[in-house]
C-alpha positions in Angstrom: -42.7 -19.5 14.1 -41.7 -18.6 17.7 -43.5 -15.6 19.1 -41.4 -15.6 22.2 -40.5 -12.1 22.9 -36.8 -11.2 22.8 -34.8 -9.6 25.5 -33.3 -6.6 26.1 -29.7 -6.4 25.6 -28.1 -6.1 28.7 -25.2 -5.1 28.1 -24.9 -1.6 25.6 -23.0 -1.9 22.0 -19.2 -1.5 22.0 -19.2 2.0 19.7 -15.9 0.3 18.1 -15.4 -1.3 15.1 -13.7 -5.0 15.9 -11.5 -4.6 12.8 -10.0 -1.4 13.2 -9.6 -1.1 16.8 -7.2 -3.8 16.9 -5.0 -1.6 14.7 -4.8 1.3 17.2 -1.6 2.7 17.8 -1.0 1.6 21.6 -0.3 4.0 24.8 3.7 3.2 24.9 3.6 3.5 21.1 2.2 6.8 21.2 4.1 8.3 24.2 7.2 7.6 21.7 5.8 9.0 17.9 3.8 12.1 19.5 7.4 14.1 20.6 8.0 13.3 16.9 5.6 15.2 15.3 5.9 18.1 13.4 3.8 21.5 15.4 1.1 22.3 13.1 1.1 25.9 12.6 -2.5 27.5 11.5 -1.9 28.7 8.5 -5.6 30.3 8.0 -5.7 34.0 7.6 -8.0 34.8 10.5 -6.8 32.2 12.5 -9.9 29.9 11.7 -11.2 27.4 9.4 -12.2 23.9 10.3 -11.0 22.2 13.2 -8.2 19.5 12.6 -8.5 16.1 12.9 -5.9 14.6 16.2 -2.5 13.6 15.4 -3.5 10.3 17.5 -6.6 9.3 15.0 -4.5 9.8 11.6 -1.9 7.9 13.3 -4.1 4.9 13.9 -5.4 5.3 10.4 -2.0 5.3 8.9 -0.6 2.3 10.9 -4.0 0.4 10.1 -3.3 1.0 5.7 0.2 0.1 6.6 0.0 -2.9 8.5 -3.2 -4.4 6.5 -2.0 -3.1 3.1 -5.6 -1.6 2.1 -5.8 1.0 -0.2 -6.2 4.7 1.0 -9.4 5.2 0.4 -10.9 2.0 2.1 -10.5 4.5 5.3 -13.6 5.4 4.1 -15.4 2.8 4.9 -14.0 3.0 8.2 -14.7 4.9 11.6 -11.0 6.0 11.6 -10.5 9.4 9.8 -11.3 10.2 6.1 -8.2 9.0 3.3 -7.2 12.9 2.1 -6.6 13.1 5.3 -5.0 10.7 6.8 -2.4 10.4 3.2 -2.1 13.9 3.5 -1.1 14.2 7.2 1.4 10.7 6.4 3.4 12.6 3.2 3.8 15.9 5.7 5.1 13.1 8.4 7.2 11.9 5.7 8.7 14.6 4.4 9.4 15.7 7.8 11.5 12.6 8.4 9.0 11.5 11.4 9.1 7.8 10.2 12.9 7.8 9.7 13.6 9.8 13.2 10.6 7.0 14.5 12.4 3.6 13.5 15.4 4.9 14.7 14.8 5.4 17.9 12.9 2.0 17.8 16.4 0.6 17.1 17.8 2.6 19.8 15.3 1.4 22.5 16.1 -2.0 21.1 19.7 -2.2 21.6 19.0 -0.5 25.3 16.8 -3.7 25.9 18.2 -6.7 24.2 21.1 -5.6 22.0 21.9 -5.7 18.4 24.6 -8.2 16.9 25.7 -5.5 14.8 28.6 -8.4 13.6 26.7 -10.7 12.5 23.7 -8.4 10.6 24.0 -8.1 6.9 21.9 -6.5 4.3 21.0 -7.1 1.1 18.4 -4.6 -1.1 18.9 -6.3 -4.6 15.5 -7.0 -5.9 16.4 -6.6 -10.2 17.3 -9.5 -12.4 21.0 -10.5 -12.8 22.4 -9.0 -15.7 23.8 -12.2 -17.1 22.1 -14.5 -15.5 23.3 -17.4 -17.5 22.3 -18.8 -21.0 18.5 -19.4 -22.2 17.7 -22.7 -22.2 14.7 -21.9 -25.2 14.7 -21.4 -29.0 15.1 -18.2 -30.0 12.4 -17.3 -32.9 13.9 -16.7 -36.1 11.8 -13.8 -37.5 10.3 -10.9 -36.3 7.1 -11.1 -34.2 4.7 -8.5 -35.4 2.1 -7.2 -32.4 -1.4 -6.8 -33.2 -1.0 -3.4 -34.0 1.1 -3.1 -36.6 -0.1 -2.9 -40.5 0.2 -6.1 -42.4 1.6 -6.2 -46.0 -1.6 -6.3 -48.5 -1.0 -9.6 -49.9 0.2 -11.5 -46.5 -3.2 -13.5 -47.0 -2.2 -15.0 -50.4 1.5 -16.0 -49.1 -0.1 -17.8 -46.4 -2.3 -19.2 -48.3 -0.3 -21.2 -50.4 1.9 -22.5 -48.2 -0.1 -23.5 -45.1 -3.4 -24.5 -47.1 -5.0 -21.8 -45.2 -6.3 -18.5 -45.4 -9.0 -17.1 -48.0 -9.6 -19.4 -51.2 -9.9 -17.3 -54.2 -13.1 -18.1 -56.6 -12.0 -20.1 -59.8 
Protein backbone atom coordinates (compact mmCIF):
# COMPACT_ATOMS: atom_id res chain seq x y z
CA UNK A 1 0.00 0.00 0.00
CA UNK A 2 1.44 3.59 -0.45
CA UNK A 3 1.27 5.62 2.76
CA UNK A 4 2.47 8.74 0.95
CA UNK A 5 0.35 11.52 2.25
CA UNK A 6 -1.91 13.23 -0.31
CA UNK A 7 -1.92 16.86 -1.11
CA UNK A 8 -4.07 19.52 -0.73
CA UNK A 9 -6.06 20.59 -3.47
CA UNK A 10 -4.93 23.71 -4.70
CA UNK A 11 -7.16 24.85 -6.58
CA UNK A 12 -11.11 25.00 -4.79
CA UNK A 13 -14.11 22.76 -6.49
CA UNK A 14 -15.98 24.43 -9.33
CA UNK A 15 -19.67 24.58 -7.40
CA UNK A 16 -21.13 23.65 -11.04
CA UNK A 17 -22.29 20.70 -12.30
CA UNK A 18 -20.26 19.94 -15.81
CA UNK A 19 -23.48 18.54 -17.29
CA UNK A 20 -25.86 21.17 -16.78
CA UNK A 21 -23.82 24.14 -16.99
CA UNK A 22 -23.13 23.62 -20.53
CA UNK A 23 -26.89 24.00 -21.04
CA UNK A 24 -27.07 27.55 -19.60
CA UNK A 25 -28.97 29.96 -21.39
CA UNK A 26 -26.07 32.36 -22.68
CA UNK A 27 -25.74 36.41 -21.88
CA UNK A 28 -26.88 37.42 -25.62
CA UNK A 29 -29.53 34.71 -25.32
CA UNK A 30 -30.88 36.15 -22.26
CA UNK A 31 -30.73 39.88 -23.10
CA UNK A 32 -33.20 38.76 -25.96
CA UNK A 33 -35.95 36.15 -24.01
CA UNK A 34 -35.98 38.37 -20.63
CA UNK A 35 -38.06 41.51 -22.46
CA UNK A 36 -40.29 38.54 -23.39
CA UNK A 37 -41.43 37.58 -20.25
CA UNK A 38 -44.61 37.80 -18.82
CA UNK A 39 -44.50 40.37 -15.24
CA UNK A 40 -45.33 38.16 -12.54
CA UNK A 41 -47.85 39.73 -10.49
CA UNK A 42 -47.98 38.43 -6.57
CA UNK A 43 -50.96 37.11 -6.34
CA UNK A 44 -50.70 36.23 -2.36
CA UNK A 45 -53.13 37.97 -0.23
CA UNK A 46 -50.73 39.74 2.11
CA UNK A 47 -48.33 40.26 -0.37
CA UNK A 48 -46.18 37.26 0.89
CA UNK A 49 -45.53 33.66 0.53
CA UNK A 50 -42.36 32.06 -0.63
CA UNK A 51 -39.91 33.76 -2.58
CA UNK A 52 -39.85 32.82 -6.44
CA UNK A 53 -37.43 31.12 -8.06
CA UNK A 54 -35.52 33.67 -11.12
CA UNK A 55 -36.90 33.79 -14.47
CA UNK A 56 -33.04 33.21 -15.61
CA UNK A 57 -32.76 29.61 -13.54
CA UNK A 58 -36.16 28.08 -14.93
CA UNK A 59 -35.00 29.29 -18.20
CA UNK A 60 -31.81 27.33 -18.05
CA UNK A 61 -33.82 24.39 -16.68
CA UNK A 62 -36.24 24.53 -19.50
CA UNK A 63 -33.72 24.89 -22.38
CA UNK A 64 -31.59 22.00 -20.70
CA UNK A 65 -35.17 19.26 -20.82
CA UNK A 66 -35.57 20.77 -24.24
CA UNK A 67 -32.38 20.43 -25.75
CA UNK A 68 -31.38 16.92 -23.97
CA UNK A 69 -34.92 15.56 -24.15
CA UNK A 70 -34.92 14.28 -20.31
CA UNK A 71 -37.97 13.97 -18.72
CA UNK A 72 -39.27 16.67 -16.32
CA UNK A 73 -38.64 15.36 -13.31
CA UNK A 74 -34.86 14.31 -13.96
CA UNK A 75 -34.47 18.27 -12.97
CA UNK A 76 -34.50 16.73 -9.87
CA UNK A 77 -31.54 15.21 -9.82
CA UNK A 78 -30.08 18.38 -10.91
CA UNK A 79 -28.75 21.72 -9.25
CA UNK A 80 -31.06 23.67 -11.77
CA UNK A 81 -34.46 24.33 -10.18
CA UNK A 82 -37.14 21.73 -9.06
CA UNK A 83 -39.50 20.07 -12.22
CA UNK A 84 -43.16 21.72 -10.88
CA UNK A 85 -41.44 24.47 -11.30
CA UNK A 86 -39.65 24.82 -14.02
CA UNK A 87 -42.97 22.91 -16.17
CA UNK A 88 -45.04 25.10 -14.50
CA UNK A 89 -43.21 28.44 -15.22
CA UNK A 90 -42.73 26.79 -19.19
CA UNK A 91 -46.85 26.21 -19.70
CA UNK A 92 -47.41 30.00 -18.31
CA UNK A 93 -44.51 30.97 -20.99
CA UNK A 94 -46.38 29.07 -23.37
CA UNK A 95 -49.59 30.18 -23.01
CA UNK A 96 -48.37 33.52 -23.00
CA UNK A 97 -46.90 33.04 -26.52
CA UNK A 98 -43.20 33.76 -25.14
CA UNK A 99 -41.75 30.86 -27.29
CA UNK A 100 -43.76 31.86 -30.37
CA UNK A 101 -42.98 35.89 -29.94
CA UNK A 102 -39.04 34.22 -29.01
CA UNK A 103 -38.43 32.31 -32.46
CA UNK A 104 -39.72 35.00 -34.20
CA UNK A 105 -37.65 37.48 -33.45
CA UNK A 106 -34.81 34.81 -33.85
CA UNK A 107 -35.99 34.79 -37.48
CA UNK A 108 -36.05 38.41 -37.57
CA UNK A 109 -32.44 38.88 -36.14
CA UNK A 110 -31.60 36.26 -38.72
CA UNK A 111 -32.71 37.80 -41.85
CA UNK A 112 -30.98 41.33 -40.38
CA UNK A 113 -27.67 39.23 -40.37
CA UNK A 114 -27.56 36.76 -43.24
CA UNK A 115 -30.96 36.80 -44.93
CA UNK A 116 -33.61 34.27 -45.65
CA UNK A 117 -34.18 32.80 -49.23
CA UNK A 118 -37.71 33.09 -48.52
CA UNK A 119 -37.99 31.66 -52.56
CA UNK A 120 -36.47 28.89 -52.29
CA UNK A 121 -37.83 27.55 -48.48
CA UNK A 122 -40.60 25.04 -48.53
CA UNK A 123 -42.36 23.28 -45.90
CA UNK A 124 -43.73 20.16 -45.37
CA UNK A 125 -45.56 18.91 -41.79
CA UNK A 126 -47.14 15.58 -43.14
CA UNK A 127 -46.08 12.97 -40.71
CA UNK A 128 -49.44 10.29 -41.18
CA UNK A 129 -49.54 7.33 -43.51
CA UNK A 130 -50.77 7.90 -47.16
CA UNK A 131 -54.24 6.98 -47.39
CA UNK A 132 -53.79 4.72 -50.32
CA UNK A 133 -50.59 4.08 -50.21
CA UNK A 134 -50.59 1.37 -52.87
CA UNK A 135 -51.59 -2.40 -52.74
CA UNK A 136 -50.46 -5.01 -49.95
CA UNK A 137 -48.06 -7.16 -51.18
CA UNK A 138 -49.27 -10.03 -48.17
CA UNK A 139 -51.97 -12.62 -47.83
CA UNK A 140 -54.84 -11.47 -46.39
CA UNK A 141 -56.09 -14.10 -43.54
CA UNK A 142 -59.25 -15.64 -44.45
CA UNK A 143 -61.03 -15.90 -41.06
CA UNK A 144 -61.36 -13.92 -38.20
CA UNK A 145 -58.52 -13.57 -35.69
CA UNK A 146 -59.86 -13.93 -32.20
CA UNK A 147 -57.60 -11.96 -29.34
CA UNK A 148 -56.83 -13.63 -26.26
CA UNK A 149 -59.61 -12.21 -24.60
CA UNK A 150 -62.46 -13.19 -26.18
CA UNK A 151 -64.57 -16.46 -25.05
CA UNK A 152 -63.99 -19.53 -27.07
CA UNK A 153 -66.84 -21.83 -28.20
CA UNK A 154 -67.12 -24.93 -25.61
CA UNK A 155 -66.20 -27.54 -27.95
CA UNK A 156 -63.36 -25.67 -30.05
CA UNK A 157 -60.95 -28.29 -28.35
CA UNK A 158 -62.77 -31.35 -29.99
CA UNK A 159 -62.82 -29.55 -33.59
CA UNK A 160 -59.34 -29.12 -33.34
CA UNK A 161 -58.70 -32.15 -32.29
CA UNK A 162 -59.71 -34.06 -35.06
CA UNK A 163 -58.48 -32.27 -37.63
CA UNK A 164 -54.96 -31.24 -36.63
CA UNK A 165 -54.22 -34.48 -34.38
CA UNK A 166 -53.91 -32.16 -31.55
CA UNK A 167 -55.52 -31.01 -28.71
CA UNK A 168 -56.94 -33.19 -25.65
CA UNK A 169 -57.36 -37.07 -26.37
CA UNK A 170 -60.50 -38.21 -24.87
CA UNK A 171 -60.15 -41.65 -22.67
CA UNK A 172 -61.50 -44.76 -24.66
Amino acid sequence: MNKEPCSKRTRARTPNNRTTTGFRVSEALWAVLEPLLPVQVNRHRFGGGRPRQSDRACADAIFYVLRTGCQWQALDQTELVAHSTAHDRFQAWVEAGVFLEFWQTGVERFEELKGIDWAWLSMDGAMTKAPLGGEKNWPQPDGSRQGGGQAQPADRGARRAGRFGGGRRQPA
